[in-house]
N, C-alpha and C positions, 0 to 999 in steps of 0.2 A: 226813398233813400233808406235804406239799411243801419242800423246800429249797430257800431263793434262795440264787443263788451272791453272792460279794463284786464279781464286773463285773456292770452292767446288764445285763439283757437283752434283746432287742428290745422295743420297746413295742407295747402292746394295739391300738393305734390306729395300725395301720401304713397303712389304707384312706385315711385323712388326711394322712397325713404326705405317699403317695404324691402327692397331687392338690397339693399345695402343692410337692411337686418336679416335677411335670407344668409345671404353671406356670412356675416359674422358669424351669426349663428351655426350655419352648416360647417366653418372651419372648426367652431369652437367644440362641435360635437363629434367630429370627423364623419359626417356626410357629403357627400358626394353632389355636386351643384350638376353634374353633367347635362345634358337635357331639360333642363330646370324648366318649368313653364307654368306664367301664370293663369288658372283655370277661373277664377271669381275674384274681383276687387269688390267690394259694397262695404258692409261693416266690418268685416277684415279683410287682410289677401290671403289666396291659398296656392299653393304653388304645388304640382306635383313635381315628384324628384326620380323619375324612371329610375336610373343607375342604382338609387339607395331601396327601392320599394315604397315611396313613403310620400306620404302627403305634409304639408309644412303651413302651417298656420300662422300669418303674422297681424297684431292684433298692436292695435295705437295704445300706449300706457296713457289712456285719463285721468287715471287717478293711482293712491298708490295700492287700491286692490285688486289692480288689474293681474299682479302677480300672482296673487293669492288666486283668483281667479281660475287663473290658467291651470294651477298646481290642485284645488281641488275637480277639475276636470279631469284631468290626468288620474289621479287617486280612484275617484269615485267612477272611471271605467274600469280600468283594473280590476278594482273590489268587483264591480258587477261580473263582468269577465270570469274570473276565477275561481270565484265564491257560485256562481248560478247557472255559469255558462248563458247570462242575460247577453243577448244580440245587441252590442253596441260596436263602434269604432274603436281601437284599443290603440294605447301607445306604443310609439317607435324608442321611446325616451321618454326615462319616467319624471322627467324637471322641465318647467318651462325653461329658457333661457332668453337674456335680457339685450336688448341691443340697437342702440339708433333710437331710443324713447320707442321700443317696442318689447311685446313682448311674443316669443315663437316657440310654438308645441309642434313636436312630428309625430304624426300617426303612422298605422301601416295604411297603403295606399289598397282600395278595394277598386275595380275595374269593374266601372256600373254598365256591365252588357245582360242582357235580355231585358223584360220587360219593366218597365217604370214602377216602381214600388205606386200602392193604391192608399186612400183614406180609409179600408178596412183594417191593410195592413197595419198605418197608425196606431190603431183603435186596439187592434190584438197585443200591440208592442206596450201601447199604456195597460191598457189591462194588467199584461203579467208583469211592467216595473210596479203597477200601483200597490202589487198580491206582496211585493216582497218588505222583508222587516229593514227596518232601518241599519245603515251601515256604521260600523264604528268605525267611524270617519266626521271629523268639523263638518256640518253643514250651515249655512246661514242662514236665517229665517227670512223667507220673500216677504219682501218689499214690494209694495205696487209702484208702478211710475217712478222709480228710483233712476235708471240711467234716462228715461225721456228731461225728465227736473235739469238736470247737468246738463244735459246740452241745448236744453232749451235756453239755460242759462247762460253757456258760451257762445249759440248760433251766430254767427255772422249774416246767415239768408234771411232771417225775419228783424221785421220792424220791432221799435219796442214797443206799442201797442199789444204787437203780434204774442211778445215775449211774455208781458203782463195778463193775456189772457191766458197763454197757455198753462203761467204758471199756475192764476187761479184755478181752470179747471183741472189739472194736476190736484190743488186742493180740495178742491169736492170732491171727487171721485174718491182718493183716499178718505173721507171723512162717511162717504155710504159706505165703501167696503168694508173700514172699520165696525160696523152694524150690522154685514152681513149675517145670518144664520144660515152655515155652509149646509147642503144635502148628504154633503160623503165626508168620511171620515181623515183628518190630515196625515202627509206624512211625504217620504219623498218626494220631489215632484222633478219634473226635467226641468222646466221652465220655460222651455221656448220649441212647446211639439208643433211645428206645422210643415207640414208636406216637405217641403225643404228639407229638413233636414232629418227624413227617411233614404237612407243609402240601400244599394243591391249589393249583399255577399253572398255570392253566389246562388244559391236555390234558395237562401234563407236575405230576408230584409232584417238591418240594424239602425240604429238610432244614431244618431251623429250632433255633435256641436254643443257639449254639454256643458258650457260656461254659465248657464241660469240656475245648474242645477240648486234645489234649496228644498228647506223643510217645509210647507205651505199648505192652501187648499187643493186638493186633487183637481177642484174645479178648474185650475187655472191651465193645467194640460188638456181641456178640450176645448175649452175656450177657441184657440185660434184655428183649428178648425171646422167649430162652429158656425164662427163668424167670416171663413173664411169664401163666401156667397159671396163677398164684398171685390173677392179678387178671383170670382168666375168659376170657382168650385159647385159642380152642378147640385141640385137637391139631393140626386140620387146618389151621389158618392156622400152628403152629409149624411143621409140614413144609415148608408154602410159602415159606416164611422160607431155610430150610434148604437146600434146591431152590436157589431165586433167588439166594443169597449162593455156593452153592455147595462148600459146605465144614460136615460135622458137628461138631458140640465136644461134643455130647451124652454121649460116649463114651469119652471123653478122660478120663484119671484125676483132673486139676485141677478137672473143670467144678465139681464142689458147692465148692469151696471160692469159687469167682469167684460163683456162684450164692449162696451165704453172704455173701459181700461186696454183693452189689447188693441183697438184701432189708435187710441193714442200711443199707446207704444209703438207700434210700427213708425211712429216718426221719429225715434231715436236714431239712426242711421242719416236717414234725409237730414235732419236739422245740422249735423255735423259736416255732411258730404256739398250742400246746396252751394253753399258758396263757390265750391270752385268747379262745378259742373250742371250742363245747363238741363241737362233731363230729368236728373235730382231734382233741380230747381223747381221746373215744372209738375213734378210728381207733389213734390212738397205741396207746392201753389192746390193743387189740386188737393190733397188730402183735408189739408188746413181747412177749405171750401167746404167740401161735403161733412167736417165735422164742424164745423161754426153755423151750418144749413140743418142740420140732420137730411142730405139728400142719400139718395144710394147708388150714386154714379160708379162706375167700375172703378178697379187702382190696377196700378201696374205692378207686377212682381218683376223686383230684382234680384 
């Protein structure tokens, strides 16, 4: 049996909720819903919007800086964009807007035709955000396990057993990384580089989904695709990774513990989603397993 916490937790029917904040939004901005179609639900929805050129991002307000959020991604491409001509996604619209307890950014929409962006390419893309100086611009200092905490805390899919350990190991981990003695030097970081979210603009790859971005260790941009052997990235694309960025962490006395950190973050999404669908569930079920085991069973990317 399941434990519901005493806060709400996101609701089952977030696929709806998104489309009624697509709308608002799109009238509030005067975008064009024409052809509207949903291309990804998971931790947010993304809707492309043909008629307007534009990609549309709606994202559940958890807290209240999810705003904040939204608005220094928006910012902190721009700057990159304009000031570097750095290969990112860039805004449709320079403000989030708020709507239905969401919150929705539009991008310009990029048409991912010819070949699949590679874990080199990654590696090339970090390199040259890591080469650049910091932006005058807010940034937040990373947090480790800061969104997995919350919604570990509101989950509806885990026991409270479940809950109580997640949240301890949540505390160790931050209490080693705290200790760490980083290899590279701090400074922007994206926050959440893995494969996923490398796009094709046309003969050139950009980086996409910059809601983590913060001030941190650089380490924590290759972290996930380091570790990402977990979800069937072969050796040889890790080296290439490796290669291209130009710098090993492999090696490094910290790495499993930053490596421990990013498998448990991948269950920030699951823990919020599990409840009201059953392959989440299972995913969850599964993740939870091979980290309470230390096994190295595969995961599924969603």
């Amino acid at each position: 049996m399941h434990a519901r916490p005493l806060t709400p937790p996101e609701d089952g029917n977030f696929e709806a909720r998104s489309t009624d904040a697509l709308r608002a939004a799109c009238a509030a901005a005067q975008v064009s819903t024409l052809g509207a179609r949903l291309i990804r639900l998971f931790a947010s929805a993304v809707y492309h919007l043909p008629e307007a050129g534009a990609v549309a991002r709606v994202a559940r307000a958890t807290s209240p800086r999810t705003i904040d959020t939204a608005a220094r991604a928006l910012s902190v491409t721009k700057w990159l964009a304009a000031t570097y001509d750095f290969p990112t996604v860039t805004p449709l619209i320079d403000e989030p807007l708020q709507a239905h307890d969401c919150v929705v950014t539009f991008w310009n929409y990029l048409p991912q035709e010819g070949e699949p962006p590679t874990a080199a390419d990654l590696g090339r893309l970090l390199r040259q955000l890591h080469s650049l100086p910091l932006p005058e611009l807010p940034l937040r200092r990373y947090q480790p396990l800061r969104s997995v905490r919350r919604a570990a805390e509101l989950s509806c899919a885990i026991t409270e057993s479940e809950r109580s350990w997640l949240l301890d190991r949540c505390r160790r981990l931050i209490a080693d990384y705290e200790c760490l003695d980083f290899s590279l030097p701090p400074g922007m970081i994206h926050g959440d580089a893995w494969r996923g979210n490398v796009l094709r603009d046309g003969a050139r790859v950009v980086l996409s989904d910059w809601d983590s971005v913060s001030w941190g260790p650089r380490e924590m941009d290759l972290v996930p695709t380091l570790a990402a052997v977990r979800f069937g990235l072969p050796e040889a694309d890790r080296d290439a990774f490796i290669a291209a960025y130009g710098h090993d962490i492999t090696t490094w006395s910290g790495y499993s513990v930053l490596k421990d950190i990013r498998e448990l973050s991948t269950l920030t999404a699951l823990l919020r989603n599990a409840h009201a669908d059953e392959e989440s569930l299972r995913e969850l079920r599964r993740r939870l397993r091979s980290i309470r085991t230390g096994d190295d069973q595969r995961w599924v990317t969603f």
